[in-house]
C-alpha positions as CSV (number, residue, x, y, z in Angstrom):
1,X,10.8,-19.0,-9.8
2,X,9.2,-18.4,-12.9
3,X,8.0,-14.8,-13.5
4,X,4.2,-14.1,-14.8
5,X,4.7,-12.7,-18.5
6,X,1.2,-10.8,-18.2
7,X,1.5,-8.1,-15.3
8,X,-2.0,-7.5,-16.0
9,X,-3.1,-10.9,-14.8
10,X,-3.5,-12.4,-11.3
11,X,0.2,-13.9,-10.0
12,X,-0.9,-17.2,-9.4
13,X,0.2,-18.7,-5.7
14,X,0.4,-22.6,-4.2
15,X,-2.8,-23.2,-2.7
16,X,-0.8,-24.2,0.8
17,X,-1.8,-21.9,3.2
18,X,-1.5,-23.3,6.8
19,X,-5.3,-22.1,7.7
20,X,-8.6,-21.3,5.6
21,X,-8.8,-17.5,4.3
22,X,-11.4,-15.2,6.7
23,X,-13.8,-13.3,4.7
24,X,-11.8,-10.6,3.2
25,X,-12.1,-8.3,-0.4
26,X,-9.6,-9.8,-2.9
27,X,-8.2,-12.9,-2.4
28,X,-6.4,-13.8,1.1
29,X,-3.1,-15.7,1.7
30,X,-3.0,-17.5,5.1
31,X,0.5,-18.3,6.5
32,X,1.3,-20.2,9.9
33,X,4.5,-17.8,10.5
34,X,4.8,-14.3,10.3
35,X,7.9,-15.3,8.8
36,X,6.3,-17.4,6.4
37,X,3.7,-14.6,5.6
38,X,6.6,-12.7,4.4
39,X,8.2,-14.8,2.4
40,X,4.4,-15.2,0.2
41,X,4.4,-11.8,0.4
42,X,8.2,-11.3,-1.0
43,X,7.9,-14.3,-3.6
44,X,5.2,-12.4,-4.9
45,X,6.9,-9.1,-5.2
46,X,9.6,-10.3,-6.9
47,X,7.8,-12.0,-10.0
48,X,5.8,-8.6,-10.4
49,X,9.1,-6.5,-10.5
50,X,10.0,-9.2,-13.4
51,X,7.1,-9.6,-15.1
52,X,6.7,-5.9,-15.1
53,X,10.2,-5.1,-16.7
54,X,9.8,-8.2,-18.8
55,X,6.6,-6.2,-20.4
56,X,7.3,-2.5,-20.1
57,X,10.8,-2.1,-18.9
58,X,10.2,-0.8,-15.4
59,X,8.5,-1.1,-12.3
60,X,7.1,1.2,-10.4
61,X,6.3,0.9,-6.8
62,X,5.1,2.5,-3.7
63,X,5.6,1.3,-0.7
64,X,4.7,2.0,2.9
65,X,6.3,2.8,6.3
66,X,5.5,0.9,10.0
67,X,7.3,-2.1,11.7
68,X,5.1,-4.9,9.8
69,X,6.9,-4.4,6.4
70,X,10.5,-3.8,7.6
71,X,11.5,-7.6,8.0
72,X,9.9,-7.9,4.1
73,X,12.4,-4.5,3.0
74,X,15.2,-6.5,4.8
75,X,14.6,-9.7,2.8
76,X,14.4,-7.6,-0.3
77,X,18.7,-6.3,-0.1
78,X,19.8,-9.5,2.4
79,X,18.0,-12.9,1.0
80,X,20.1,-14.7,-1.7
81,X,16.6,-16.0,-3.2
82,X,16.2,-11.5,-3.9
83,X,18.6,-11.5,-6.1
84,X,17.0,-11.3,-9.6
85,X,15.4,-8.8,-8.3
86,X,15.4,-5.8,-11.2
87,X,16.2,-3.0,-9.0
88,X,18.2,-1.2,-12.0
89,X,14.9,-1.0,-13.7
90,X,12.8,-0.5,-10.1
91,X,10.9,2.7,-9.5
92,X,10.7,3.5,-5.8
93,X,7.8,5.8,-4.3
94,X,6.6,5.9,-0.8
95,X,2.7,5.8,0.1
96,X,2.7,8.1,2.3
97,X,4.6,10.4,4.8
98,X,4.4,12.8,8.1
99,X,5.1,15.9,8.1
100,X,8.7,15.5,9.4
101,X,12.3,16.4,8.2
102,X,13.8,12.3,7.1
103,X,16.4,12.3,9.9
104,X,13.3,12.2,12.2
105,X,12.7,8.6,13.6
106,X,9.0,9.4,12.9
107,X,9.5,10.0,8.5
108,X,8.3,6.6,7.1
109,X,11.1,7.8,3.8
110,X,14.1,7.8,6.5
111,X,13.2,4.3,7.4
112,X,12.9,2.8,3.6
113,X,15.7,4.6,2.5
114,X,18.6,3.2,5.2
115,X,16.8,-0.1,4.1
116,X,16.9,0.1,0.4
117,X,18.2,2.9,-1.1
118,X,21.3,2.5,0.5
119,X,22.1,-1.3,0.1
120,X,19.9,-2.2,-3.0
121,X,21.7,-0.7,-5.7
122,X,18.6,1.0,-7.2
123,X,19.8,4.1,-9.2
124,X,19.3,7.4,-6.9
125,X,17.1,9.3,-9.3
126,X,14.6,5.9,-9.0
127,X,14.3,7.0,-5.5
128,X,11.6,9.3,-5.0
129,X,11.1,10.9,-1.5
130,X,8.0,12.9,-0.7
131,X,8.7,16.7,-0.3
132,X,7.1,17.2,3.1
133,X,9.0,19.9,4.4
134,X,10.2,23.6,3.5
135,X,14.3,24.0,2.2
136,X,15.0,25.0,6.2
137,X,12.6,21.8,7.3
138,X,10.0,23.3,8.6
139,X,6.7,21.8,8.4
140,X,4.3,24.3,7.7
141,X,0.6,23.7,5.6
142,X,2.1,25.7,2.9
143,X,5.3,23.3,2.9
144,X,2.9,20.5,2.2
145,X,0.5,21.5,0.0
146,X,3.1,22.2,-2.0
147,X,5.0,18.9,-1.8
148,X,2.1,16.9,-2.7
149,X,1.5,19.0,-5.7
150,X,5.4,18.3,-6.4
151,X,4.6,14.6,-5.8
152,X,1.5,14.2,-7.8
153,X,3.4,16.3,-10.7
154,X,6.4,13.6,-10.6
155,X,4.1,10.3,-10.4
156,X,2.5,11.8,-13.8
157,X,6.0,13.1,-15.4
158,X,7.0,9.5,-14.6
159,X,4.0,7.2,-15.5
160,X,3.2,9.3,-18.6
161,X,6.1,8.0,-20.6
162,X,4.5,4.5,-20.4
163,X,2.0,3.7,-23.2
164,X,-1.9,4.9,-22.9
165,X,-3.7,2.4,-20.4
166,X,-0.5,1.1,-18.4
167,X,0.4,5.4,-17.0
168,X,-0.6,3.8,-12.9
169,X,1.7,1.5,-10.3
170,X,2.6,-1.7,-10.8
171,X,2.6,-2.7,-7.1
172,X,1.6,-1.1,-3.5
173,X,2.2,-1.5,-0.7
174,X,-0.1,-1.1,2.0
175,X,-0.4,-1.4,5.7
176,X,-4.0,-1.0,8.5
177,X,-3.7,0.7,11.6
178,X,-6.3,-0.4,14.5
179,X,-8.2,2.1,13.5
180,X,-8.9,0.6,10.3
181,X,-6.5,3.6,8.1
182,X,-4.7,2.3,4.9
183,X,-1.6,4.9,4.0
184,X,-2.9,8.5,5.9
185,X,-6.1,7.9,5.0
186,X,-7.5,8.3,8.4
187,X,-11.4,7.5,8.9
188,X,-13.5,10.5,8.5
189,X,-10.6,12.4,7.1
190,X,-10.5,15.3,4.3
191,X,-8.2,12.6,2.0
192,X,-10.5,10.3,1.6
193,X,-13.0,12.1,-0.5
194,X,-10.2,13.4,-2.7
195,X,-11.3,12.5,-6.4
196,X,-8.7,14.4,-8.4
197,X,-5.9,14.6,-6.9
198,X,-3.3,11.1,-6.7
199,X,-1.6,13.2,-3.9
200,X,-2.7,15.3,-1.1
201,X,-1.8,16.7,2.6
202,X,-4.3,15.2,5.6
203,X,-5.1,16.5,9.4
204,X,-7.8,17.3,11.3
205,X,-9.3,15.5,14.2
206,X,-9.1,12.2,13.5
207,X,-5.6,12.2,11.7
208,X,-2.8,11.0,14.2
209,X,-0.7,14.2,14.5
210,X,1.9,15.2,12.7
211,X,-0.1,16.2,9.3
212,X,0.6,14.2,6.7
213,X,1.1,13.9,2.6
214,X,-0.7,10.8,1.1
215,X,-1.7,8.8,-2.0
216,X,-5.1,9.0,-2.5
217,X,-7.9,6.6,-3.4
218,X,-7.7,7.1,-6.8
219,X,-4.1,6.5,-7.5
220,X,-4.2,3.4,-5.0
221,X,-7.2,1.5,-7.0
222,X,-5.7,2.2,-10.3
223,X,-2.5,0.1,-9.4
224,X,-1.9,-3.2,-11.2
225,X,-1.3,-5.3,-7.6
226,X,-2.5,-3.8,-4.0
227,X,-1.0,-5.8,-1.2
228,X,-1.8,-5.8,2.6
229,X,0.2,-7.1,5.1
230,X,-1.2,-7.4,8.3
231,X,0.9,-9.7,10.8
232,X,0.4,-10.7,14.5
233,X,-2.2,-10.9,16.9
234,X,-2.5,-7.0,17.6
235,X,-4.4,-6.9,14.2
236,X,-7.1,-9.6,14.8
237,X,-9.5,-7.2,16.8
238,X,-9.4,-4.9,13.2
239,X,-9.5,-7.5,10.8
240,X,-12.5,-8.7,12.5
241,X,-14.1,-5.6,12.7
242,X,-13.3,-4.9,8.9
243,X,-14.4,-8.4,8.1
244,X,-17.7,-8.2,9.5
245,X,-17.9,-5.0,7.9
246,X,-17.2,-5.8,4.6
247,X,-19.7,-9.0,5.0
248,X,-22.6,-6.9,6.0
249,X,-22.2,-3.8,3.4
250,X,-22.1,-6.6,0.8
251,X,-25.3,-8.1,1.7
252,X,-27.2,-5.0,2.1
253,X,-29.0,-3.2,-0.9
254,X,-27.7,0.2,-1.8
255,X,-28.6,3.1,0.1
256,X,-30.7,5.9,-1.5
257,X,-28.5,9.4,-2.4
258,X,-29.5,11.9,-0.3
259,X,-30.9,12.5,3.0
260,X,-30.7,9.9,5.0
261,X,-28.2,7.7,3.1
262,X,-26.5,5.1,4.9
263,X,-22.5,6.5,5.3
264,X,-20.1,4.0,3.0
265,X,-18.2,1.9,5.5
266,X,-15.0,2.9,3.9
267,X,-15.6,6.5,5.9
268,X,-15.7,4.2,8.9
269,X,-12.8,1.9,8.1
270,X,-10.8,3.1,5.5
271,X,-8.9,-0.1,4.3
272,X,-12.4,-0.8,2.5
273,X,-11.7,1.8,0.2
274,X,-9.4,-0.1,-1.4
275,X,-11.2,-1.5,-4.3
276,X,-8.9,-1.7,-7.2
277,X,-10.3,-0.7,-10.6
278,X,-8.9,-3.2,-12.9
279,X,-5.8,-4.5,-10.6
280,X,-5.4,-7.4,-8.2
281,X,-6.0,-7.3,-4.0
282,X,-4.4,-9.7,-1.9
283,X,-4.2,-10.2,1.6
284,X,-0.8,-12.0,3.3
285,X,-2.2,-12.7,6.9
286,X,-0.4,-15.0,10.0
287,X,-2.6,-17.7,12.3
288,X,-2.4,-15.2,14.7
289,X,-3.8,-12.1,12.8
290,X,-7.0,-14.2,12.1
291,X,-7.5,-15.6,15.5
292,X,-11.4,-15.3,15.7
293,X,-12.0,-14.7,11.8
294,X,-15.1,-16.2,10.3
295,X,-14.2,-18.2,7.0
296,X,-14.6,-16.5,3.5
297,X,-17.8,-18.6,2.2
């Protein structure tokens, strides 16, 4: 594998994918096999952890919780073909978090950390956790508020130190619920319409309980490569949905500001509001995730 000596640029890929790509933002990477989806995805991965160290010396990543990535985290310590991967140099950061100590099944962090911070060798102060709860673990509002202030403080500590123009991610991570959320950004949620912030707390109505501490929109669309992963058939009714979705709010002209302005369709389905600013989207999709996908044009 040869590694891309620009991490600014696109990672090129082999233009063998087993079906054609459904009408998706960024570009879309169709494999037969979830297994073989994986591997795309984790080929991938590993020449943007070298060609990021290669240029600045690091790498900084954030990656997310669920059962879709956790055969990719496994690949990452177990596969033989992982094993340039730079994990001396690797900076780990989790997307996003419930509100819940990391012994709890239900902490994303707990999860990551038995996979890779245990058995990849990365240094332990590379391994950043998200403070979600108090010193006694409780989760309280005031617990985290002030972990995502902690978070948001140690992303900038650590970023900073890179030149002017290269302070954001290098790679993320993401996941989509059937509801359409990215990360805990739930649809019609507080998070989403954060601006400022590159982490913040999230709950309310339409936030699956417990609370949670996210990255926010910002943070996400400044990062060099975004990556999706959505595997298996129980994600082909979403993907449609955000398919269509993204098809019609690209054909239709730009609502006026004001009253009676059309709602974006990222409040709706908030996977759309992924729209990196000057990084890279790609989609690593199975057959059976696209079953009834119209065809990117």
């Amino acid at each position: 594998m040869t590694a891309n000596a620009n991490a600014n640029e696109p990672i090129p890929f082999a233009d063998d994918t087993a079906a054609k790509a459904p009408a998706l933002p960024g570009e879309v990477v169709v494999r037969a096999q979830h297994d073989d989806a994986i591997d795309a995805c984790g080929d991938d991965l590993l020449t943007q952890a070298i060609a990021c160290v290669h240029e600045f010396g690091d790498f900084h990543m954030a990656l997310s919780g669920g059962s879709t990535p956790m055969p990719l985290y496994r690949r990452l310590v177990l596969d033989p073909a992982m094993r340039l991967f730079p994990w001396k140099q690797t900076h780990l950061w989790i997307v996003d978090e419930r509100c819940v100590p990391y012994a709890d099944p239900k902490s994303n962090w707990g999860h990551i950390s038995d996979l890779l911070v245990e058995h990849s060798g990365i240094p332990k102060s590379q391994a950043h956790p998200m403070p979600v709860v108090d010193s006694v673990g409780a989760a309280t509002l005031e617990a985290a508020v002030a972990g995502a202030g902690a978070y948001d403080a140690d992303l900038r500590a650590a970023l900073g130190t890179r030149a002017e123009g290269h302070r954001r991610l290098d790679y993320v991570m993401l996941g989509m619920g059937p509801d359409g959320h990215t990360a805990s950004l739930f649809p019609h949620s507080t998070a989403q319409l954060e601006r400022e912030s590159w982490v913040t707390t999230n709950d309310g109505s339409t936030v699956v309980p417990p609370r949670r501490v996210t990255m926010t929109y910002p943070l996400l669309n400044a990062a060099r490569m975004l990556c999706i992963l959505a595997l298996g058939e129980e994600k082909a009714p979403t993907l449609r949905k955000v398919s269509a979705a993204w098809q019609a709010s690209a054909s239709r002209p730009a609502a006026p500001n004001g009253a009676g302005a059309s709602e974006p369709v990222w409040r709706e389905l908030p996977i759309l509001g992924i729209t990196p600013v000057a990084g890279h989207l790609r989609w690593y999709l199975d057959e059976a995730a696209c079953g009834g996908l119209a065809e990117s044009p």
